[in-house]
C-alpha positions as CSV (number, residue, x, y, z in Angstrom):
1,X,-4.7,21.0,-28.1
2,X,-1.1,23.1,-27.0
3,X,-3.7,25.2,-25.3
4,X,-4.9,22.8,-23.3
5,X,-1.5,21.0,-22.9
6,X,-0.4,24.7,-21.5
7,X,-3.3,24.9,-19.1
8,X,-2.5,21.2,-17.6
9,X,0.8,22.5,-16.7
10,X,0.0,26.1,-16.2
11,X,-2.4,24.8,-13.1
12,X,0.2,23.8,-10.4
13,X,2.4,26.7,-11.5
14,X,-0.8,29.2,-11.0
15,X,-1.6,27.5,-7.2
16,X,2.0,28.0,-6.6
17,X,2.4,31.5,-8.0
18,X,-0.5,32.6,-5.4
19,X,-3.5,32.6,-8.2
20,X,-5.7,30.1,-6.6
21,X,-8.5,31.4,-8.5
22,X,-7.3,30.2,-11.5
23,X,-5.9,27.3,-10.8
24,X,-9.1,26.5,-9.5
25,X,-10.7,27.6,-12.8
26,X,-8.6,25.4,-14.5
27,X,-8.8,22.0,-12.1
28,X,-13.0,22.6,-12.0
29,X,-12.8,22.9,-16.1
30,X,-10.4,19.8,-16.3
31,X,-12.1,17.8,-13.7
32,X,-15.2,17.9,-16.4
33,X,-13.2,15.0,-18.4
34,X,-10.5,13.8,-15.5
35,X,-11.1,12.2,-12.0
36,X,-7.7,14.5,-11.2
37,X,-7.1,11.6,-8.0
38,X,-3.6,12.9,-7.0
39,X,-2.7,9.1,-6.4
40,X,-2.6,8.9,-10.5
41,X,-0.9,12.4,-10.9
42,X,2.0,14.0,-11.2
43,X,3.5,16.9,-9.5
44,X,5.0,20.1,-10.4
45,X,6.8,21.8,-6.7
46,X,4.4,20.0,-4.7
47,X,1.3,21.0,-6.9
48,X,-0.7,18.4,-8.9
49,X,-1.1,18.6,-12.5
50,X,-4.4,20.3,-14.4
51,X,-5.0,15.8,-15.2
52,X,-4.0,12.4,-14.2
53,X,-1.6,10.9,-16.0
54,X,-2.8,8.8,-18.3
55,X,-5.2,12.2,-19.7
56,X,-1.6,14.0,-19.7
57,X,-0.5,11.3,-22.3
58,X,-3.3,10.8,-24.3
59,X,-3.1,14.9,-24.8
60,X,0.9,14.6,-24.9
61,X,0.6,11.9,-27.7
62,X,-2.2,13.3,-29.9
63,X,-0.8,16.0,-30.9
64,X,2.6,14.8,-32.5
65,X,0.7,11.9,-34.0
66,X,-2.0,14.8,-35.5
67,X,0.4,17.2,-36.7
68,X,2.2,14.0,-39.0
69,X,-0.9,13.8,-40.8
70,X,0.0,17.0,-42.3
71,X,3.2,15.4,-43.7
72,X,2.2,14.8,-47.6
73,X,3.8,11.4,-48.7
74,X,2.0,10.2,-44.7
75,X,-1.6,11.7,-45.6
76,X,-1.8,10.1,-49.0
77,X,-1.0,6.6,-47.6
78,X,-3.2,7.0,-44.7
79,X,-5.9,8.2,-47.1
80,X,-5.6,5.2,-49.0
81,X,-6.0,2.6,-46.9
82,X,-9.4,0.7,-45.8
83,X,-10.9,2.4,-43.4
84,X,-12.4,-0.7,-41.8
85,X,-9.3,-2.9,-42.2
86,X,-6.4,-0.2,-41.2
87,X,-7.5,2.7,-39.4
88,X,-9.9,1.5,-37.4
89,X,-8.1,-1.7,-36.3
90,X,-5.1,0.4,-35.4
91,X,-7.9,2.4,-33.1
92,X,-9.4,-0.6,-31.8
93,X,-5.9,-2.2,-30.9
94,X,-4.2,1.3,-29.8
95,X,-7.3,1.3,-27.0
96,X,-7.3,-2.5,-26.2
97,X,-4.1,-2.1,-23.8
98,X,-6.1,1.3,-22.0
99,X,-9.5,-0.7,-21.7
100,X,-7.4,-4.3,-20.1
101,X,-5.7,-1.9,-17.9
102,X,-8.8,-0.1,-17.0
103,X,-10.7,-3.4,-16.2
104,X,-8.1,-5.2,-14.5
105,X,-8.3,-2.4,-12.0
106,X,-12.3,-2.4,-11.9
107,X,-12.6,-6.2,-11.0
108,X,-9.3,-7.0,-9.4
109,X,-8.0,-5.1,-6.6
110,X,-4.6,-4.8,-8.6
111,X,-3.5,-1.1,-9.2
112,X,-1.6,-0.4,-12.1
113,X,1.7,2.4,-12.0
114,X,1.4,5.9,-13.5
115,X,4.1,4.6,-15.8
116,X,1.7,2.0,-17.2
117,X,-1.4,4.4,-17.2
118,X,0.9,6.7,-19.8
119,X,1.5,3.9,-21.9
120,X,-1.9,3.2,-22.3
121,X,-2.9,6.9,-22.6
122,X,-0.3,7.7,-25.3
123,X,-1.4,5.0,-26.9
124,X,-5.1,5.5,-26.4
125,X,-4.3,9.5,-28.0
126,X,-1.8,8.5,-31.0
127,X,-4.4,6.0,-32.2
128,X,-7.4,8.6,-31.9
129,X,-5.5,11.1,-33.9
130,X,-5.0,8.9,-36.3
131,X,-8.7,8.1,-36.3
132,X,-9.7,11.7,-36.3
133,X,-7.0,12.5,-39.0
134,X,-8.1,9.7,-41.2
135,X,-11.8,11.3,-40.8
136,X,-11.1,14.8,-41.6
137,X,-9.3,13.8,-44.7
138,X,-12.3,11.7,-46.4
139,X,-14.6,14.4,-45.3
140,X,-12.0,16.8,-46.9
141,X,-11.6,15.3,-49.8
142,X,-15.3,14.6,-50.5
143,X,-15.8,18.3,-49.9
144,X,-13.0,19.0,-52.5
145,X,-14.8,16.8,-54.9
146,X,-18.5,18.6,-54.5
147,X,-16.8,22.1,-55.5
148,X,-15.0,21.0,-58.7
C-alpha cells in the first residue's frame, strides 16, 4: 500500500521532472481503478495527482487503520467481536456516507467538494481495513488451529 501511496505522488513529480513516460505508466496503471477527472484532483506544481481524491484517501486512511491491527491488546478485541454485529456494521456504516455522496451526485445535479469526497474516502478505506484485518485474523487463527 506505501508503494502505491509513493507512485500517486511520484506521478506529477515524474511529468514535472521530464519523465513523461513514466508518469504516463503510472496514470494508464492508476486509471485501471480511478476516473483521474482533474476536476476531483489535486495538484502537485501544476501536475495532477496519480488519483482523485477521494482514491488518495481511501489509500491515505487504510493504511494507518491496517497497521493498528498489529497492535496486540487492538487485535484481540477486534478478534473477539461478532463478525456480523461489529465489523461488518462498522463496514457497512463507514461506506454509507461514500455511497449517499456518490448518488446524490448521480441523480441530482449537485456536486460535492474534494474536501467531502476525502471524508468519504477515508472513511470508505479505514472501514475496509478494518474489514480486511478482521478477515485475515480468523483465517489466521483457524490456520493456527489446523497445525497444532
Amino acid at each position: 500500500m506505501t508503494l502505491i501511496l509513493t507512485g500517486i505522488i511520484a506521478t506529477p513529480l515524474f511529468e514535472l521532472w521530464g519523465a513523461g513516460w513514466l508518469a504516463d505508466f503510472l496514470y494508464r496503471a492508476y486509471h485501471l481503478s480511478c476516473h483521474q477527472l482533474p476536476s476531483r484532483s489535486w495538484f502537485i506544481c501544476g501536475a495532477k495527482l496519480g488519483v482523485c481524491v477521494r482514491c488518495l484517501a481511501t489509500y491515505l486512511f487504510f493504511i494507518p487503520v491496517g497497521v493498528t491491527l498489529f497492535i496486540r491488546p487492538l487485535r484481540t478485541w477486534i478478534a473477539r467481536r461478532s463478525f456480523l454485529r461489529f465489523v461488518l456494521s462498522v463496514w457497512l456504516g463507514s461506506l454509507f456516507p461514500l455511497l449517499v455522496d456518490g448518488l446524490l451526485q448521480l441523480i441530482t445535479p449537485w456536486e460535492s467538494t474534494n474536501l467531502l469526497r476525502f471524508i468519504t474516502g477515508g472513511l470508505a478505506g479505514a472501514g475496509t481495513a478494518l474489514l480486511l484485518g478482521y478477515l485475515v485474523l480468523r483465517f489466521t487463527k483457524k490456520v493456527e488451529a489446523s497445525l497444532r
